[in-house]
N, C-alpha and C positions, 0 to 999 in steps of 0.2 A: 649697136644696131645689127649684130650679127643675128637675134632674132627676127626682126624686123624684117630682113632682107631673106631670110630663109624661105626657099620654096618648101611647104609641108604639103606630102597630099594625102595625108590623114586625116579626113575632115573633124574629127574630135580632137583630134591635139592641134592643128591649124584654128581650131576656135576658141581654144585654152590657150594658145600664147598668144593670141587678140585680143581675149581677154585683161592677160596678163601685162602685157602693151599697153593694152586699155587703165588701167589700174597705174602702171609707171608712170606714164603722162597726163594724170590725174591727182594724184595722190590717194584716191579712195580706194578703202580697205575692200577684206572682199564681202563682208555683209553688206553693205554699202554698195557697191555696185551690182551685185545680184539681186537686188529689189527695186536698181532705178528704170524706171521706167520713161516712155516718150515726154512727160508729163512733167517731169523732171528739166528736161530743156528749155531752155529760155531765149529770147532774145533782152539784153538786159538794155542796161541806159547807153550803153558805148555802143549798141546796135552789132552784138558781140554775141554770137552761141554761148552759155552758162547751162553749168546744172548748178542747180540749187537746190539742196537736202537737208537737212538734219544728219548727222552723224545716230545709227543704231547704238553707240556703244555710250555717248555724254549726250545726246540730242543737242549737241550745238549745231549752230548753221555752219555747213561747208559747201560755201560757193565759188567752184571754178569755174574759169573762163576755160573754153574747147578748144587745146591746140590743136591743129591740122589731124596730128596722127591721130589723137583722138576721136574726130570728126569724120574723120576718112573709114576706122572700125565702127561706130554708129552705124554708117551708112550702108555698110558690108553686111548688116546682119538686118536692118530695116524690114525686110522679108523676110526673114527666116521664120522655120513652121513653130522651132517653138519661145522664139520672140513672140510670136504674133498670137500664140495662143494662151501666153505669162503674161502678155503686156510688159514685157521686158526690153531695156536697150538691147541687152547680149543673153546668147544661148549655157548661162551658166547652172554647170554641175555643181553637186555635194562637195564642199573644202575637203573631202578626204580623197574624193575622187580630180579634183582641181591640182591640188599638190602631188597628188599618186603619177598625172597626167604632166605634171613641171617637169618632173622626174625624167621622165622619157624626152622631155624637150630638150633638154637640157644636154641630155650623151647622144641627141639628133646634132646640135648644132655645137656639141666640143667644147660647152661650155663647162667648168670645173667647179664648180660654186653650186651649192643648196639651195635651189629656187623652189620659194613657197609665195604662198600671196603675202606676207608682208613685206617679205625681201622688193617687191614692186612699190609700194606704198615709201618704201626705205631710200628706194631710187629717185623715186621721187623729190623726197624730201633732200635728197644729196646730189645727187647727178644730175638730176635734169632742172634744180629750181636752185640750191645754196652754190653750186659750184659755178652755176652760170650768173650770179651774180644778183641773184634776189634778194631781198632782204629780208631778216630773221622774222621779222614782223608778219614781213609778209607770208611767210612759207608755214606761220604759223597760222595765222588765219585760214591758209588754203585747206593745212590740213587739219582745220575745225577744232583746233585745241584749243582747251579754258586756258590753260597758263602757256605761257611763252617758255617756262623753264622746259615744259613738257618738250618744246622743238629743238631747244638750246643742246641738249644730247647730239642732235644731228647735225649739229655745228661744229662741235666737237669733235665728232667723224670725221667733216671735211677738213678741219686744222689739220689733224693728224692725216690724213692724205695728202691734203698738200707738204705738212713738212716731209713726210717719206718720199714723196716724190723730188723734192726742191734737194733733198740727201743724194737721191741716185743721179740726180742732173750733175751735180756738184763735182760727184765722182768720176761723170762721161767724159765733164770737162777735162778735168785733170789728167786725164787719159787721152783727152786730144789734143790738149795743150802741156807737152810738156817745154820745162824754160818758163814758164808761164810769169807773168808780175808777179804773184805770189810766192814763189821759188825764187825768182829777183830780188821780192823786199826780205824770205828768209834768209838770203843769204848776204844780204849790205848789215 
């Protein structure tokens, strides 16, 4: 959230990590959300904001339901001159100039890590949907994949996070507990 919460007063890089925001809480790539347009939003059967698209890169359907944050940058950019003149949701740049612009977001806000646009779509699929407890199923449909094994990678990601974190807890413990039952039952 440390983007999220960042006051930018750049307005091209404040619109590049809305973007990129935009995309994490989506899952959509960045061809994909540089071509969606108003047109794209739905009101679906649950009486729920949706885009519904095609995927540019397999043309499957990828339909997500709009979380807030997502919903909240739609509206931020609603007006904007060249929304309005793309017929676009969001005021997106060149991928070379998108990531060139991450770049600088990224040593703004002290973050240590190579933000590109898939790294968003990545968050996506890990952070914000497998780790909070969605289902593979489902995380795959969101992100428009033919096969399931395709998501099953991003599952795998969050295994091995969780066990390396479930390692370094392990260890706090041990270190807050010394005497511990463990040291108890090693030593009976």
């Amino acid at each position: 959230m440390i983007l999220y919460n960042k006051h930018i007063s750049v307005p091209r890089l404040a619109e590049i990590r809305d973007a990129y925001l935009f995309m994490c809480f989506t899952g959509y790539a960045y061809k994909d959300t540089s071509l969606l347009s108003p047109d794209h939003v739905t009101k679906y059967f649950d009486g729920e904001d949706w885009i519904m698209k095609n995927r540019e890169k397999t043309w499957c359907r990828e339909n997500v339901p709009l979380l807030p944050i997502a919903k909240e940058i739609i509206d931020r950019y609603k007006n904007h001159p060249l929304c309005v003149a793309n017929g676009t949701l969001l005021p997106i740049k060149s991928n070379q100039k998108f990531n060139a612009y991450l770049k600088e977001i990224a040593e703004i806000c002290g973050i240590n890590k190579n933000l590109t646009t898939h790294t968003a779509r990545h968050t996506f699929a890990t952070t914000v949907t497998l780790a909070n407890g969605v289902p593979l199923e489902t995380v795959s449909a969101l992100l428009g994949h033919k096969s399931i094994r395709t998501t099953q990678i991003y599952a795998k990601i969050v295994a091995k996070k969780i066990s390396e974190d479930m390692k370094e807890l392990k260890k706090a413990l041990q270190l807050k507990m010394p005497g511990s039952m463990m040291e108890a039952k090693a030593a009976a």
